[in-house]
C-alpha positions, 0 to 999 in steps of 0.5 A, spaced: 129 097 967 125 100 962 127 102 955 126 109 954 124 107 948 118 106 950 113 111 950 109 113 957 103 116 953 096 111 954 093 109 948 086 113 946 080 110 942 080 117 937 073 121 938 072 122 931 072 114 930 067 112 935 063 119 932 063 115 926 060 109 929 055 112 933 052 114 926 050 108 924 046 102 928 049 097 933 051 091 929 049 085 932 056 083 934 056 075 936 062 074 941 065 066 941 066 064 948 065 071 952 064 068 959 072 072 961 073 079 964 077 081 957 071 080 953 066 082 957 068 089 959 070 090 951 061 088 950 060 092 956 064 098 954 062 098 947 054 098 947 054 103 953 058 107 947 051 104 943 056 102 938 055 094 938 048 090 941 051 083 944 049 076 941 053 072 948 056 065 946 059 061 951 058 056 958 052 061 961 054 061 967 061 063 966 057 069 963 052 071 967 058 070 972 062 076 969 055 080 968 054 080 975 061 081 977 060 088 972 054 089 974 050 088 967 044 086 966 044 082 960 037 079 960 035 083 954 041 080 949 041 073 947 045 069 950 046 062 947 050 056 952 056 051 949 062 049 951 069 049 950 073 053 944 071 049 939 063 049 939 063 056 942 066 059 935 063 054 931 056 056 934 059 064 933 061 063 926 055 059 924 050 065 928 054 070 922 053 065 917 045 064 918 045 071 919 043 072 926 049 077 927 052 082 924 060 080 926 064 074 929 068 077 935 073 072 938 072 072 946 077 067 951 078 062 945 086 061 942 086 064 935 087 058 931 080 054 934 077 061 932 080 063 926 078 055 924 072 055 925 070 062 922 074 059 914 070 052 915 066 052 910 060 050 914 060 056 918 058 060 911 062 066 912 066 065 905 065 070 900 070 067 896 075 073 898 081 072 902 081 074 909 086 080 911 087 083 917 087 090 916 089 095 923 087 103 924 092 106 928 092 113 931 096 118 935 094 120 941 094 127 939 088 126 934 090 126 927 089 121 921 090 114 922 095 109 918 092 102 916 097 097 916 095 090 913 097 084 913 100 084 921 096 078 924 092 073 919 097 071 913 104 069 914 106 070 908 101 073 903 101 071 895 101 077 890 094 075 890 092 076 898 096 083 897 092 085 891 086 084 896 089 087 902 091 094 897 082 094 895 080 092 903 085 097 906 083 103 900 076 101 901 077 101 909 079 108 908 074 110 903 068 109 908 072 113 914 072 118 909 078 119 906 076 120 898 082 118 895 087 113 899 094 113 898 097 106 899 104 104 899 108 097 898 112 096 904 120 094 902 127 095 904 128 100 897 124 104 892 127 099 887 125 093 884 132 090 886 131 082 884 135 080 889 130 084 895 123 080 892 119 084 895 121 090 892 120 087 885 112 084 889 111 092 891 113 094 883 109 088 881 103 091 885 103 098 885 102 097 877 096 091 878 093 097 883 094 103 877 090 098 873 085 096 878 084 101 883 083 108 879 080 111 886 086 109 890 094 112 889 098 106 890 106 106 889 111 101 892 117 099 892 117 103 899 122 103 905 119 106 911 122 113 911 120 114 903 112 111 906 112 117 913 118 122 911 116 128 906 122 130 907 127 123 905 121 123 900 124 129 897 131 128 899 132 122 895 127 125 888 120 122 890 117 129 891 112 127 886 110 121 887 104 123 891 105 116 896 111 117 899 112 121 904 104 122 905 100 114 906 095 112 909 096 105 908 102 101 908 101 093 905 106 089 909 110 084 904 109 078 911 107 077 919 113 078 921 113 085 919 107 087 919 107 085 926 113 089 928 110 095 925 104 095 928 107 093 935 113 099 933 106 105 933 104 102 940 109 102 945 114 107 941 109 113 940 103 110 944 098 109 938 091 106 938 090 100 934 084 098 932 084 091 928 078 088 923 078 082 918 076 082 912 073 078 906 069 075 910 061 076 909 061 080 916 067 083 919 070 079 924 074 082 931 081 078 934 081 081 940 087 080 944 089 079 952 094 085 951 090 089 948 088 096 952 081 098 953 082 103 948 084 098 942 078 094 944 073 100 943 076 103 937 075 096 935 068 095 936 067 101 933 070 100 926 067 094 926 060 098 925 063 103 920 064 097 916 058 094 916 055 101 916 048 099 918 043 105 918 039 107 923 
């Protein structure tokens, strides 16, 4: 029996995003191991959307094979035949790396041989930032997004790991639009209660963010009815505190989460979640087998808002 939690409305990939990406160039967008239907109705989809130009990597003929099947001709777009998981994303990593695509996409690989291959310092993708996951969801029915990060990459980020998490998430929402983001550190309680650990992280946060992030609201510690809720904001005293009750991003203190937030957004209200990494030298795409249609577009699509190539 189905739970009648679960929300019945398909995810949207919202027009505004793509809008956006439409306004910049196609980046070249190097797709490990692509030869699988997923990936390949992804590239399709998003460059007759003319939102990415794809760079195939992967055993040829299993590409050429998916192309025929779609019936795509991919003969203008460079196509570079490996083998297996590992050359494939060591081959796209390093093709991001030298400079001869503008993202890392991961295609029918396992997440850890990519991710693997795209930290190796061989590949060249370092920046010296760390990479963190950040996920822009929307609502079916349009409205502002809310970022989500970390939710996929680190299991359990450091001070130091969140501190990068708030800047990508604040400078993610700057380049979608938003001139001031307000940013809320994820708890259990909006006190800094030593024995909740990240409540006391969230205070420790919030005020290295007023610090260093003077273009950003960053407040925490926050429980998620102060983080979505005006009115619990309200109820109990935090009507002034410009965050709670109107974030567009929330920094989650573990995958666990994370992983439970962004998923609760998808199946309980039927939100599109468009995901990215961050910190590396170019943006980099973890698609995934349960994502619908619509995520793996909006994904492409924020993929080009942050490299905002110009046409």
């Amino acid at each position: 029996m189905t739970s009648p939690f679960l929300s019945r409305v398909d995810a949207v990939a919202p027009q505004n995003l793509l809008d956006l990406a439409a306004t910049f160039a196609a980046p070249r967008v190097a797709i490990a191991r692509a030869g699988s239907p997923l990936p390949m109705e992804a590239a399709e989809d998003a460059t007759k959307a003319g939102i990415m130009t794809p760079v195939f990597v992967g055993e040829a003929d299993d590409i050429r094979a998916e192309a025929k099947r779609l019936d795509w001709d991919i003969s203008a777009y460079p196509l570079h035949d490996t083998t297996g998981e590992q050359e494939a994303g060591r081959t796209a990593a390093a093709l991001c790396g030298a400079g001869e695509a503008d993202v890392l996409m991961k295609g029918n690989l396992h997440t850890d041989v990519f991710m693997k291959a795209a930290v190796s310092r061989d590949a060249g993708l370092r920046t010296g930032k760390r990479f963190v996951h950040i996920f822009h969801i929307s609502h079916p029915d349009g409205g502002a997004p809310i970022l989500i990060s970390d939710a996929a990459v680190n299991v359990a980020p450091n001070l130091e790991t969140r501190q990068d998490a708030i800047r990508e998430t604040a400078d993610l929402l700057i380049r979608l639009g938003n001139p001031r983001p307000k940013i809320a550190i994820l708890s259990a309680t909006e006190s800094p209660i030593p024995s909740v650990p990240s409540a006391v992280d969230g205070r420790a946060l919030a005020d290295w963010a007023k610090a260093n992030l003077p273009y950003a609201d960053v407040s925490g510690p926050l429980a998620f009815d102060l983080i979505m809720s005006p009115t619990a904001a309200a109820t109990k005293g935090l009507a002034d505190d410009s965050v709670a009750g109107h974030a567009d991003g929330i920094i989650v203190p573990d995958i666990v989460s994370g992983n439970a937030l962004f998923k609760a957004f998808v199946y309980l209200k039927g939100g599109c979640a468009a995901g990215i990494v961050s910190g590396a030298k170019v943006p980099i795409l973890l698609t995934s087998r349960a994502d619908p249609a619509a995520a793996r577009i909006a994904s492409a699509a924020l993929a080009a808002i942050t490299c905002g190539l110009p046409k």
